[in-house]
PAFI-518758 format. One line per field, with one value per residue: residue number from 1; y negated, z, x of N, C-alpha, C in turn; residue in one letter; chain. Coordinates in steps of 0.05 Angstrom, whole numbers, plus 5000, padded with zeros to 4 digits. Example, Ala and Ser with C-alpha at 12.3 -4.5 7.8 and 13.67 -1.06 7.14 Angstrom:
nr: 1,2
n_y: 5114,5045
n_z: 5156,5142
n_x: 5264,5257
ca_y: 5090,5021
ca_z: 5156,5143
ca_x: 5246,5273
c_y: 5066,4999
c_z: 5156,5157
c_x: 5264,5258
rest: A,S
kette: A,A
This chain:
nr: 1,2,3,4,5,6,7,8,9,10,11,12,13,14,15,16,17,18,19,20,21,22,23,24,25,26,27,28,29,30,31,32,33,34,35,36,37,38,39,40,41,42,43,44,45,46,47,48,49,50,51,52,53,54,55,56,57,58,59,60,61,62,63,64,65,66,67,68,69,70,71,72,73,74,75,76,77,78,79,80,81,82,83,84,85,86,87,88,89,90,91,92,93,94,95,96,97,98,99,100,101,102,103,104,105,106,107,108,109,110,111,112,113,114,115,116,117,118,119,120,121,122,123,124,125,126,127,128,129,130,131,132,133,134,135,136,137,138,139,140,141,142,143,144,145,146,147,148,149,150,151,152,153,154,155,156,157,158,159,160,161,162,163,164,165,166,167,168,169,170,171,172,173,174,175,176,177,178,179,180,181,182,183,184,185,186,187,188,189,190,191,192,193,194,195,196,197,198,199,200,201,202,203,204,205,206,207,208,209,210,211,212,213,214,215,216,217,218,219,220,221,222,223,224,225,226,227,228,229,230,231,232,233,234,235,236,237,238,239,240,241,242,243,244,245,246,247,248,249,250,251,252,253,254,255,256,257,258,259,260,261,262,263,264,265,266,267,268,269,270,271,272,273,274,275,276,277,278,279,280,281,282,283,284,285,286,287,288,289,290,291,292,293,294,295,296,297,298,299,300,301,302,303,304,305,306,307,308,309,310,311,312,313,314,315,316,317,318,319,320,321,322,323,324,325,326,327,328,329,330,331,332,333,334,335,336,337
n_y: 2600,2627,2593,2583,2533,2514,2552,2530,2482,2507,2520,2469,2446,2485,2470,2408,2413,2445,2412,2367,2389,2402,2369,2326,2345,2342,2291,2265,2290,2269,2207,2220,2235,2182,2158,2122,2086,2082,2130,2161,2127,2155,2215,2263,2256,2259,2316,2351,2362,2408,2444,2464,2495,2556,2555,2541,2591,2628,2600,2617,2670,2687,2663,2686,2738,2734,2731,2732,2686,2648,2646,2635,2657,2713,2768,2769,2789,2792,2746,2743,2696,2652,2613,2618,2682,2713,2691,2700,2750,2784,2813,2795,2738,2739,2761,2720,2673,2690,2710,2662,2625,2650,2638,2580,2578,2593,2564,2508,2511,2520,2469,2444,2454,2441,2396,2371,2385,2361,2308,2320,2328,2319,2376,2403,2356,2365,2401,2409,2368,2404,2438,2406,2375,2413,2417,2386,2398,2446,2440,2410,2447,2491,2463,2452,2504,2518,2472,2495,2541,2542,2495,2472,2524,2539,2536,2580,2568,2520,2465,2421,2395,2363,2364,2391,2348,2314,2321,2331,2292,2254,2275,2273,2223,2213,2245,2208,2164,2188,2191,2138,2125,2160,2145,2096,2103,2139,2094,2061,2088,2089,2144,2164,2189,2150,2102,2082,2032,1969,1951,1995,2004,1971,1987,2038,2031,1995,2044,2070,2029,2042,2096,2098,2063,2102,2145,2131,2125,2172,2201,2169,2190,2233,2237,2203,2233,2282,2259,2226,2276,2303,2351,2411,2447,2431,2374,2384,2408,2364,2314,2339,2329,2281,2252,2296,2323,2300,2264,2214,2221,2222,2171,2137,2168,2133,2081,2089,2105,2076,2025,2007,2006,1990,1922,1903,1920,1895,1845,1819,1794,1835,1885,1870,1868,1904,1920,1920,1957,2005,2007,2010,2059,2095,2091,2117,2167,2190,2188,2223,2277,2268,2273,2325,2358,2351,2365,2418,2441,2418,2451,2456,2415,2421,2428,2424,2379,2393,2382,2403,2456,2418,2388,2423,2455,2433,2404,2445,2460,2414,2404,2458,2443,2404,2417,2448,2422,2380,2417,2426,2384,2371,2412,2398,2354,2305,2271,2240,2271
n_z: 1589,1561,1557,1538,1528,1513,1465,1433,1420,1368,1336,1335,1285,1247,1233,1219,1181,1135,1128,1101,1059,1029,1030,0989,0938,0932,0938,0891,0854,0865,0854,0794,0782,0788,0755,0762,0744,0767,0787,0762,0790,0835,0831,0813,0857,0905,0891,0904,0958,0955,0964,1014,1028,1026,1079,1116,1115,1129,1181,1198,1193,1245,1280,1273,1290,1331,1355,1422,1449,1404,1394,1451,1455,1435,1454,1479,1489,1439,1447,1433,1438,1428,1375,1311,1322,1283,1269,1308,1302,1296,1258,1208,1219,1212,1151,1125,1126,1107,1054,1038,1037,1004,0960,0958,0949,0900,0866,0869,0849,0791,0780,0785,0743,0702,0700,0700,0644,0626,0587,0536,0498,0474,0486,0526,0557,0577,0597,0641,0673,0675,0715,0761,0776,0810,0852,0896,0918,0936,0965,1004,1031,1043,1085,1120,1144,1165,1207,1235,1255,1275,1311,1333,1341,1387,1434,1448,1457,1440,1401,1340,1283,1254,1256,1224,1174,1205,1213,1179,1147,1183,1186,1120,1125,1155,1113,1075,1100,1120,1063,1053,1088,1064,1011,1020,1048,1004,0960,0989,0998,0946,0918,0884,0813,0788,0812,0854,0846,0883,0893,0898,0948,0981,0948,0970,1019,1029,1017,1073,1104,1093,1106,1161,1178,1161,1191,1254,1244,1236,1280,1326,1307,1319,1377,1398,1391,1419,1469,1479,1481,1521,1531,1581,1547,1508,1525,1571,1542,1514,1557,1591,1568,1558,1618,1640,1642,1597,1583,1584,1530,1502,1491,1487,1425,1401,1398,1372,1325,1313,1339,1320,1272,1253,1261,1243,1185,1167,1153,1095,1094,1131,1096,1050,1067,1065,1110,1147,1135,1140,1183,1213,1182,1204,1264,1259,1242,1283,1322,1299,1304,1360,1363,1345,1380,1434,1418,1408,1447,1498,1512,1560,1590,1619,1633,1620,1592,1536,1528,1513,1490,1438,1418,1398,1371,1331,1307,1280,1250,1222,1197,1154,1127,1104,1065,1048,1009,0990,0953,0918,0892,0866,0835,0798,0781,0807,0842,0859,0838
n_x: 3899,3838,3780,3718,3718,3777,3773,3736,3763,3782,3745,3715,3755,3744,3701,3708,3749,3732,3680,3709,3728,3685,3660,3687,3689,3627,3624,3643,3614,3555,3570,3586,3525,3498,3528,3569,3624,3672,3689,3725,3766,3776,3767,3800,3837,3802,3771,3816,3813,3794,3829,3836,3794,3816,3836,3800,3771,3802,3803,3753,3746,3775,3738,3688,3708,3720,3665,3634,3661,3667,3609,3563,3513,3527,3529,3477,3404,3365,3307,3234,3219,3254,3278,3271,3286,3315,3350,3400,3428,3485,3508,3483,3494,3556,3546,3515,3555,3599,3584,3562,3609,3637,3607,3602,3655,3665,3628,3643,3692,3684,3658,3706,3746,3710,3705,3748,3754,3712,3710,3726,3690,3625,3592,3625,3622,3557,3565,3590,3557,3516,3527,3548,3499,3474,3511,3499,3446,3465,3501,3468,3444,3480,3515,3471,3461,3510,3511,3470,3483,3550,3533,3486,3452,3481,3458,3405,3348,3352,3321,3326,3297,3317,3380,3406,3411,3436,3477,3511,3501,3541,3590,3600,3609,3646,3684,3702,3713,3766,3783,3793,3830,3868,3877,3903,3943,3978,3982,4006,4050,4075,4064,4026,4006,3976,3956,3906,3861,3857,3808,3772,3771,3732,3693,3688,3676,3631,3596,3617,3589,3534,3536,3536,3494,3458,3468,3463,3411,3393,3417,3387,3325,3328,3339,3295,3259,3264,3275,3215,3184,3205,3217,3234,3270,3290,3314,3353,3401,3420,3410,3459,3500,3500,3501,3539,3610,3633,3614,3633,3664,3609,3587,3636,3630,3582,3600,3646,3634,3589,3581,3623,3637,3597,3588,3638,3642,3590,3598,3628,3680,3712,3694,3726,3780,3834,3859,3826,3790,3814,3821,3766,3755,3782,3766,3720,3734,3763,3718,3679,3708,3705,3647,3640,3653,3631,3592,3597,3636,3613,3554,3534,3541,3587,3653,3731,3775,3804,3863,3915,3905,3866,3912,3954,3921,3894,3938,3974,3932,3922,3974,3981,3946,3953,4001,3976,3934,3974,4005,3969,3950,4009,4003,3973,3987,3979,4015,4080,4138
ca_y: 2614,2629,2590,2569,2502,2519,2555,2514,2468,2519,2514,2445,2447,2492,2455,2389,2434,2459,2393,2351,2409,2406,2334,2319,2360,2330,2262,2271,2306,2252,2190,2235,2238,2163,2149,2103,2077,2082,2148,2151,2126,2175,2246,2286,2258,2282,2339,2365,2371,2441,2465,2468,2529,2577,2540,2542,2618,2637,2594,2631,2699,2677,2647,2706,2760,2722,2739,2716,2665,2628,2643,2642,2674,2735,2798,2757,2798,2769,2743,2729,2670,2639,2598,2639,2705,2735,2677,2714,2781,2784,2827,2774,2717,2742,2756,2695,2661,2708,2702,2635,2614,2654,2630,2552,2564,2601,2537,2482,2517,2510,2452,2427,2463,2438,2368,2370,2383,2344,2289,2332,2332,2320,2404,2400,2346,2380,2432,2393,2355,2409,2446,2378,2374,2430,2408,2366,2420,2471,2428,2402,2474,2505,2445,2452,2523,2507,2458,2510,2566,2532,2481,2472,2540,2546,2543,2591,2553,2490,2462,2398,2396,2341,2362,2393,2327,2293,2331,2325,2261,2245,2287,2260,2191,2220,2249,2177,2146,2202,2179,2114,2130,2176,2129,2072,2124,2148,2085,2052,2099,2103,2175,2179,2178,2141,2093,2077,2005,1959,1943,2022,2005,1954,2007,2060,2004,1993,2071,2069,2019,2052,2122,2082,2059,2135,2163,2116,2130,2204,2199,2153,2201,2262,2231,2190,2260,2303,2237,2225,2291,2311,2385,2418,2463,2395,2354,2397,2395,2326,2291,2345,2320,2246,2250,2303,2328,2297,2231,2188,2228,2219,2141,2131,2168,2107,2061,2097,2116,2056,1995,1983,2003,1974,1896,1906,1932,1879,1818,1812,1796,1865,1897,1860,1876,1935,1935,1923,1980,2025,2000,2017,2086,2104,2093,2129,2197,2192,2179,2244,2290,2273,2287,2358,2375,2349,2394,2444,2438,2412,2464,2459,2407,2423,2436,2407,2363,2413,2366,2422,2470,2410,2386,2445,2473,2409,2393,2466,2451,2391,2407,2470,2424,2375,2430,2467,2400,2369,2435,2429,2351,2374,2431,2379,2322,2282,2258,2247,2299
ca_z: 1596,1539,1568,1518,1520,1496,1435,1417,1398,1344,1321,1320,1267,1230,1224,1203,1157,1121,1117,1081,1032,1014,1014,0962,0902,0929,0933,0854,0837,0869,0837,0766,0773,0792,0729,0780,0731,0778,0798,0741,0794,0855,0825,0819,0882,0918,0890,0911,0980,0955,0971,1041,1023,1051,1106,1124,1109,1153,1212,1201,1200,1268,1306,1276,1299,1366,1384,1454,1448,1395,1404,1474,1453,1420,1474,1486,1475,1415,1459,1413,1444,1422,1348,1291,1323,1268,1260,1319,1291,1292,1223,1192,1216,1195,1129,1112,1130,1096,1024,1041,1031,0970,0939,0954,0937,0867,0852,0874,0815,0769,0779,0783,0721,0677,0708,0677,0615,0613,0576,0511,0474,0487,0491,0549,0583,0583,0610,0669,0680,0692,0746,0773,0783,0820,0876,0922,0932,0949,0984,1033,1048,1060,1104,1142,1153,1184,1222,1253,1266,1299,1329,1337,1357,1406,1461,1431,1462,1442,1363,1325,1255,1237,1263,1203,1167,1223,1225,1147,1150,1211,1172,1102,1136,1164,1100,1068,1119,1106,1036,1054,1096,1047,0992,1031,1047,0979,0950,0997,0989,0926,0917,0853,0786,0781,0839,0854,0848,0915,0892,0906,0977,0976,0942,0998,1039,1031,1029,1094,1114,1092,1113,1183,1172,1159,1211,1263,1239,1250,1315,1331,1302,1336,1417,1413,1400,1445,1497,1482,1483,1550,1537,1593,1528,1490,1535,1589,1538,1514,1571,1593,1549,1565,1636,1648,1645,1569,1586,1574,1509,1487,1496,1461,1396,1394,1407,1349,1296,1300,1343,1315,1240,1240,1276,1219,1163,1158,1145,1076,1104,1134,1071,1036,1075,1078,1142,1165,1127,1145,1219,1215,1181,1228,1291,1244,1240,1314,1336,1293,1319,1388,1368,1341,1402,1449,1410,1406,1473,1512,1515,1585,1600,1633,1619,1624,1576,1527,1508,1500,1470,1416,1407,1386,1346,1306,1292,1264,1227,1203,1184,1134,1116,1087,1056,1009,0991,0972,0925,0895,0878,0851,0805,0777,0766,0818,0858,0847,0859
ca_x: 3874,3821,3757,3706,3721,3789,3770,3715,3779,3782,3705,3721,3783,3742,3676,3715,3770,3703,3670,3730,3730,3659,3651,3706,3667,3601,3631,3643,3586,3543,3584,3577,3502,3490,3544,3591,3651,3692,3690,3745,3800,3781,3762,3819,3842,3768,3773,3843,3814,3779,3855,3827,3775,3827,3848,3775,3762,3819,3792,3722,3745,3775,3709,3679,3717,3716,3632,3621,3683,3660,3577,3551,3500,3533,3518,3451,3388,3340,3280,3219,3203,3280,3270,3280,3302,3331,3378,3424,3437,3514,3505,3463,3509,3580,3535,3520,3577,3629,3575,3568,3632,3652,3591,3608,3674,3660,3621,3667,3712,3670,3653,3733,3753,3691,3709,3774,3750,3687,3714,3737,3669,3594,3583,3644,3617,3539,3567,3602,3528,3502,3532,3539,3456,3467,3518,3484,3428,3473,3516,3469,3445,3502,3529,3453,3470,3537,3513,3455,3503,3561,3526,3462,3446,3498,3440,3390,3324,3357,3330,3317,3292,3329,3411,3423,3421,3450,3503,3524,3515,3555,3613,3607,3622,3679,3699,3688,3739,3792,3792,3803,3866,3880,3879,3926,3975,3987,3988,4029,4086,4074,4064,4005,4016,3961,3949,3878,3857,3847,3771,3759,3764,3708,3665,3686,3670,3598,3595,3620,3558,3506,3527,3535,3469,3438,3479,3447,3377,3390,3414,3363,3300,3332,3341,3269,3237,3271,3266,3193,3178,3209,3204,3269,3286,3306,3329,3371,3425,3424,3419,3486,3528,3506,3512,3552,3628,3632,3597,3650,3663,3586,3588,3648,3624,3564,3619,3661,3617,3560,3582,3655,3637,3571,3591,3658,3617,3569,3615,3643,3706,3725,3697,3747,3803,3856,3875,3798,3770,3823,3819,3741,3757,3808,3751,3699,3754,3764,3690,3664,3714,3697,3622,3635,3671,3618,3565,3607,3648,3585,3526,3523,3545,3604,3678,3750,3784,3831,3883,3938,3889,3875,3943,3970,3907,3896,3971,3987,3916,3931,3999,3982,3916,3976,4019,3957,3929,3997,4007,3936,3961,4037,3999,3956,4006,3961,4028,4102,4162
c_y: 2609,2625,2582,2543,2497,2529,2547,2491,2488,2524,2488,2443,2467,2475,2426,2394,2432,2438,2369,2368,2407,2377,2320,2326,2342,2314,2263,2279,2280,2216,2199,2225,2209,2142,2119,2099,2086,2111,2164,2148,2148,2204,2264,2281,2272,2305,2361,2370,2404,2462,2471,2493,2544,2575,2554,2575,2629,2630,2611,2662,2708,2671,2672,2738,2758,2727,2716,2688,2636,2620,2650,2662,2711,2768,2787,2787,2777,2770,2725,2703,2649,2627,2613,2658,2714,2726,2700,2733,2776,2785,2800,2743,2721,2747,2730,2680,2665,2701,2673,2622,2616,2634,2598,2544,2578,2577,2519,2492,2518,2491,2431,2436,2448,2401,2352,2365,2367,2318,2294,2332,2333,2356,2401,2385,2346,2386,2421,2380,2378,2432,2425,2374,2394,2431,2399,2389,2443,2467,2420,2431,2490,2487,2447,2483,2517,2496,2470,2523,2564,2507,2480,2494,2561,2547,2547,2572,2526,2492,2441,2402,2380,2344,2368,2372,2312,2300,2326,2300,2249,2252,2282,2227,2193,2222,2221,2158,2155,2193,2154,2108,2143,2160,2110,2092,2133,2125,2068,2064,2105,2126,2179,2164,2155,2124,2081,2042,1989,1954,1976,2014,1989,1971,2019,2042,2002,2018,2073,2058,2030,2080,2110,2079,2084,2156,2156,2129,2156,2209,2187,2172,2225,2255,2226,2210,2277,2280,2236,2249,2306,2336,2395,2430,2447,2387,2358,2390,2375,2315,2310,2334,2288,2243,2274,2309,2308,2269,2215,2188,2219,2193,2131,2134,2142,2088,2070,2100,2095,2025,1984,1979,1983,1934,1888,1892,1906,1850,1833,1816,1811,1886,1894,1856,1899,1947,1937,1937,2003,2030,2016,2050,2106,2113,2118,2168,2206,2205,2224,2271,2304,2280,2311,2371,2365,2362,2415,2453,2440,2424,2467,2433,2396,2433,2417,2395,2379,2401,2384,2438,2449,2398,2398,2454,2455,2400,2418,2458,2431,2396,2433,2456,2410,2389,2435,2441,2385,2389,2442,2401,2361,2388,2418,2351,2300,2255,2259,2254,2318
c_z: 1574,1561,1537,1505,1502,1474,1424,1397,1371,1325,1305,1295,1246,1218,1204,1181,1127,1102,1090,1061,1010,1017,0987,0933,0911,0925,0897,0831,0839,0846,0800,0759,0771,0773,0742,0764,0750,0790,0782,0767,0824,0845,0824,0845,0906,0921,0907,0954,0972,0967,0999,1056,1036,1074,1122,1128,1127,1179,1213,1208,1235,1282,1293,1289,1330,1383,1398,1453,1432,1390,1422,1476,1443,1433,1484,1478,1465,1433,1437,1420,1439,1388,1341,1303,1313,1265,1279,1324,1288,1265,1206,1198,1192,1155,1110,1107,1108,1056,1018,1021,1004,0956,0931,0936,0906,0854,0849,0848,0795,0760,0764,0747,0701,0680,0692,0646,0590,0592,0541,0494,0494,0493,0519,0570,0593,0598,0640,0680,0696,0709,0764,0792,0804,0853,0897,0935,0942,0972,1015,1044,1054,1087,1125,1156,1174,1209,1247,1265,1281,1317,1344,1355,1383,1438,1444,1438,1455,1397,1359,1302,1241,1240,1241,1190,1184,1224,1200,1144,1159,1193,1149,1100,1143,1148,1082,1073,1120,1081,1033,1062,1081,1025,0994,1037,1022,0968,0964,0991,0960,0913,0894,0837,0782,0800,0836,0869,0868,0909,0896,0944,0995,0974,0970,1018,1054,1030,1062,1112,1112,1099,1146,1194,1172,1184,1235,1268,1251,1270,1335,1341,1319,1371,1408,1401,1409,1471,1495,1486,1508,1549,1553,1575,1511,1507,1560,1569,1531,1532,1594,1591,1559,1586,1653,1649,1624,1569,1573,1534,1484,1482,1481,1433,1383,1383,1378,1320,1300,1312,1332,1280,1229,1250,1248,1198,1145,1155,1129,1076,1116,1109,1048,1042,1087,1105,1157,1165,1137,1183,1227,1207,1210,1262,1285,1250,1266,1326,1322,1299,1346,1392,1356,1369,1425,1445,1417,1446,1494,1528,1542,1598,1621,1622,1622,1583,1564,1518,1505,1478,1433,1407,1390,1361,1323,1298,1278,1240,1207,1183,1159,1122,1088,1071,1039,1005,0977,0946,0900,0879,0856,0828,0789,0781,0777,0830,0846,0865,0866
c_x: 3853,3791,3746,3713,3739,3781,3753,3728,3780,3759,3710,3734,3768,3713,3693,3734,3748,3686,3685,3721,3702,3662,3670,3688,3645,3603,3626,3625,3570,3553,3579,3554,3493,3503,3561,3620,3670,3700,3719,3771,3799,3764,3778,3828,3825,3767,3795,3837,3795,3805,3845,3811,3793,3836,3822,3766,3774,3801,3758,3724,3758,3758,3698,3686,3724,3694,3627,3640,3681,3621,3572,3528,3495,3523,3499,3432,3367,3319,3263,3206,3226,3260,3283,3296,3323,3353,3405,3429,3466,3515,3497,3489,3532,3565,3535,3540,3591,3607,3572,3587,3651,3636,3595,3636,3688,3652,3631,3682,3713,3677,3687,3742,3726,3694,3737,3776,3727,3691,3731,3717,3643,3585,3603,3625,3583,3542,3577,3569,3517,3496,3543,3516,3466,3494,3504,3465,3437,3497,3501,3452,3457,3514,3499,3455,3491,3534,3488,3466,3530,3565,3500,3445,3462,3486,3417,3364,3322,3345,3322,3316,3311,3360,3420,3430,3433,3479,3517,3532,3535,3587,3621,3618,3645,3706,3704,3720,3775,3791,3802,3830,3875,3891,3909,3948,3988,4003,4010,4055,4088,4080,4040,4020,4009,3953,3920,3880,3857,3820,3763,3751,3740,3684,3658,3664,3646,3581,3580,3593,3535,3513,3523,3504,3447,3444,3465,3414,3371,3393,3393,3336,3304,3330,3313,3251,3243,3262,3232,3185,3180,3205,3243,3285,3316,3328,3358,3404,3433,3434,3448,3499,3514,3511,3541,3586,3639,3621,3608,3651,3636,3581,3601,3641,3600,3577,3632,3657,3592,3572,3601,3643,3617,3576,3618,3644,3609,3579,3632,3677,3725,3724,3716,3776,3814,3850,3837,3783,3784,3823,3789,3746,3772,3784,3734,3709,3754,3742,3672,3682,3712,3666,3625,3644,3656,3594,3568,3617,3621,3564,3516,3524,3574,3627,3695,3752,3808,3853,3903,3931,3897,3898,3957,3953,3906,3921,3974,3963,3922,3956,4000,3959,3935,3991,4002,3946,3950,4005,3992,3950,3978,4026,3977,3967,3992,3989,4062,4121,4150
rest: X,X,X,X,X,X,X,X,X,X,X,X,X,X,X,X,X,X,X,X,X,X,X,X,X,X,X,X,X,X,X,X,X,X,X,X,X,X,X,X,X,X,X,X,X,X,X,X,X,X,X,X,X,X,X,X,X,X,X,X,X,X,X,X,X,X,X,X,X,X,X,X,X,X,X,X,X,X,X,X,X,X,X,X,X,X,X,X,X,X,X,X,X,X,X,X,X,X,X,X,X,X,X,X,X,X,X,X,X,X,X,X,X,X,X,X,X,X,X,X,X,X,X,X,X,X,X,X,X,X,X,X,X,X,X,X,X,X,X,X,X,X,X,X,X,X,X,X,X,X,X,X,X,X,X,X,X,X,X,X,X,X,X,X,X,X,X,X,X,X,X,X,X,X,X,X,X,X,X,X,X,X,X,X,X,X,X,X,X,X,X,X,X,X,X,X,X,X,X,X,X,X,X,X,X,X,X,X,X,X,X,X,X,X,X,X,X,X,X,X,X,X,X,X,X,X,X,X,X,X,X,X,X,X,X,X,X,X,X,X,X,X,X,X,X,X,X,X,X,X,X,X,X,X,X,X,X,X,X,X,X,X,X,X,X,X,X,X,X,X,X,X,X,X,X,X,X,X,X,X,X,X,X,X,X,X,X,X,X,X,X,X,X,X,X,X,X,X,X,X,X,X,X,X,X,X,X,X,X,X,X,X,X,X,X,X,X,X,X,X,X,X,X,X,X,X,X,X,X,X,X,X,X,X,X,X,X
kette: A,A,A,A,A,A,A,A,A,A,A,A,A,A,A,A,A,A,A,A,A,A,A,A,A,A,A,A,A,A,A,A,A,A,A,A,A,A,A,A,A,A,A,A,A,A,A,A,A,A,A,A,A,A,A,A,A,A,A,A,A,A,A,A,A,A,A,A,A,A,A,A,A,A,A,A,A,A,A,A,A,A,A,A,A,A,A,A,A,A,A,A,A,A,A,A,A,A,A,A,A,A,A,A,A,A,A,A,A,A,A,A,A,A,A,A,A,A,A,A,A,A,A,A,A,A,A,A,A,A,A,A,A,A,A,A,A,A,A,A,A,A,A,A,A,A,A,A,A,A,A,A,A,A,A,A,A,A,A,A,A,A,A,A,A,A,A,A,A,A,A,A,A,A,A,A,A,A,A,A,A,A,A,A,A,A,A,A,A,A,A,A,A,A,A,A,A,A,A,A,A,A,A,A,A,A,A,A,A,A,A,A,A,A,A,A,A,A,A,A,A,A,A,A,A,A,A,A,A,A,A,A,A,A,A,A,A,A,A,A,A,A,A,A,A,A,A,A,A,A,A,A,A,A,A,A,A,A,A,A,A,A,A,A,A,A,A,A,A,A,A,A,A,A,A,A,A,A,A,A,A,A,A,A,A,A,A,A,A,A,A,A,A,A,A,A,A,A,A,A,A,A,A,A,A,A,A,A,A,A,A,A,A,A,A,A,A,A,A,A,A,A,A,A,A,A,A,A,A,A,A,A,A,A,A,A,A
C-alpha cells in the first residue's frame, strides 16, 4: 500500500544519498582551505563519494515526479499568509532542484579534476584554491535549500530560520562517521592502495566532537524558540513528533546523536580507540537516519513504522550506492582488484 509514510522511506534515501555526496568534496575543500596535512591521506577517498551524484539524481526525479506523495502540500492552494509563497510553485520547485543539482554537480568536477592535478605546479595548484574558496558557500546553500524543500517545508505554516543549518550539520556528522566506518573497513581488508594511517581516526575523532557539539547547539536554539515562543504554527508539529506516533523514534535520536557520542567523545580514551570511535560513529549513522525520517515521516505526527518499505528501499540503495562508488575507486587506482 503506497501511504506517505511509506514513500517518505524514499525521501529519506534520497536526502542522506545526496548528503554523503556533497559532504565528501566539502570535507576536502574545507581541510584544503584550513591547510590540514593530513588531508593528504583522506582526499581521494572523500571524494570518490561524488560517484553517488547519479544515484541521487535518479532518486529526485522520482520524489519529483511523485507531487502529492512526496509534498503534502503539492495540490495545496498558495495562501499568502503561508512563508514564502512562492517557495511552493511545483514549476519553481522541480526548477530548482533539477538546476540545482547539475550546477553542484558541474562544480564538484571541477573541483575533483583540478584536485588531482593541484600538486603539478604553483599555476595548477592556484587554480585548485580557487574553486576550493568557493565550495563551502555553495555547499551550504544548496544543502539549506534541500533541507527547506524536503523537509522543513513539508508543513507549509511550519518554519525555523535556523533548520537549514541544523539540518547540514546534523548530516555532515553523519557523513564524518561514514568515513570512519568507511575507513576501518577498507583498511581492515585491506582493500587501498594506500591505507590511511590509524592517527586519521583521532583527527575524525575530535571532528566528530565538535560537530556533536554544533549539532546540539542547533537543536537546542531551534526547540527553546519554537518552546518559548508557543506560537500552535511552531509547535503543533514539534511537540507531534515528540509525543506522538514517532516518540520513541524522537528520543532515541538525542540518545543517538548527543548522549552516546558526546559522554564517548569527551574522554581521550575513546578518541583513541578503533573500536570506540567506530562504536560512536556507528550510533551517530543510525541516530541521523532516524532523524530524517521523523522530519520527513512525522509532519503530523502520526504514522506506522515502514520497516518493509525501508528494508527493501535502503538495501537496493545501499547496494547500487556500493557498486558506483567502488567503480569511481577501481578507475582511480584508489582500491585493489
Amino acid at each position: 500500500m503506497l501511504t506517505y509514510t511509506n514513500w517518505s522511506v524514499l525521501t529519506v534515501s534520497f536526502v542522506v544519498v545526496l548528503s554523503l555526496a556533497l559532504s565528501g568534496v566539502a570535507f576536502c575543500s574545507v581541510l584544503h582551505l584550513v591547510g590540514a596535512k593530513w588531508r593528504y591521506n583522506v582526499r581521494n577517498l572523500a571524494v570518490s563519494l561524488y560517484a553517488l551524484f547519479p544515484l541521487a539524481a535518479v532518486l529526485l526525479v522520482i520524489l519529483l515526479a511523485g507531487g502529492e506523495h512526496t509534498f503534502p502540500w503539492w495540490n495545496r492552494p498558495v495562501n499568502s499568509d503561508f512563508h514564502m509563497p512562492g517557495w511552493y510553485q511545483p514549476y519553481w520547485l522541480m526548477s530548482r532542484e533539477v538546476v540545482g543539482m547539475i550546477f553542484m554537480m558541474a562544480l564538484y568536477w571541477v573541483f575533483i579534476q583540478r584536485q588531482a592535478e593541484s600538486d603539478k605546479g604553483p599555476k595548477e595548484y592556484a587554480s585548485f584554491h580557487r574553486v576550493a574558496t568557493w565550495i563551502p558557500f555553495f555547499f551550504v546553500l544548496y544543502s539549506t535549500m534541500i533541507a527547506w524543500d524536503f523537509e522543513m517545508t513539508l508543513v507549509p505554516e511550519w518554519h525555523s530560520a535556523i533548520y537549514g543549518m541544523q539540518q547540514f550539520v546534523s548530516n555532515f556528522g553523519m557523513f564524518l562517521a561514514f568515513l570512519v566506518i568507511w575507513i576501518y573497513v577498507l583498511n581492515t581488508k585491506n582493500k587501498l592502495v594506500s591505507p590511511v594511517p590509524e592517527k586519521i581516526y583521532n583527527y575524525i575523532a575530535q571532528m566528530l566532537l565538535a560537530f556533536t557539539l554544533l549539532y546540539i547547539y542547533t537543536y537546542y536554539a531551534q526547540f527553546l524558540t519554537i518552546w518559548y515562543g508557543n506560537l500552535p504554527d511552531e509547535t503543533d508539529r514539534v511537540f507531534g513528533m515528540m509525543y506522538g506516533d514517532y516518540a520513541f523514534v524522537w528520543w532515541a535520536v538525542l540518545a543517538l546523536k548527543f548522549v552516546i557520542p558526546f559522554v564517548a567523545l569527551c574522554f581521550p580514551v575513546t578518541r583513541h580507540s578503533i573500536a570506540g570511535i567506530t562504536a560512536v560513529a556507528t550510533s551517530i549513522i543510525i541516530g541521523t537516519i532516524c532523524e530524517r525520517f521523523i522530519w520527513i515521516a512525522g509532519v503530523n505526527g502520526t504514522g506506522s513504522y515502514p520497516v518493509l518499505a525501508a528494508a527493501l528501499v535502503w538495501g537496493i540503495v545501499a547496494l547500487v550506492g556500493f557498486f558506483l562508488v567502488r567503480a569511481f575507486m577501481q578507475s582511480r587506482n584508489l582500491i585493489k582488484g
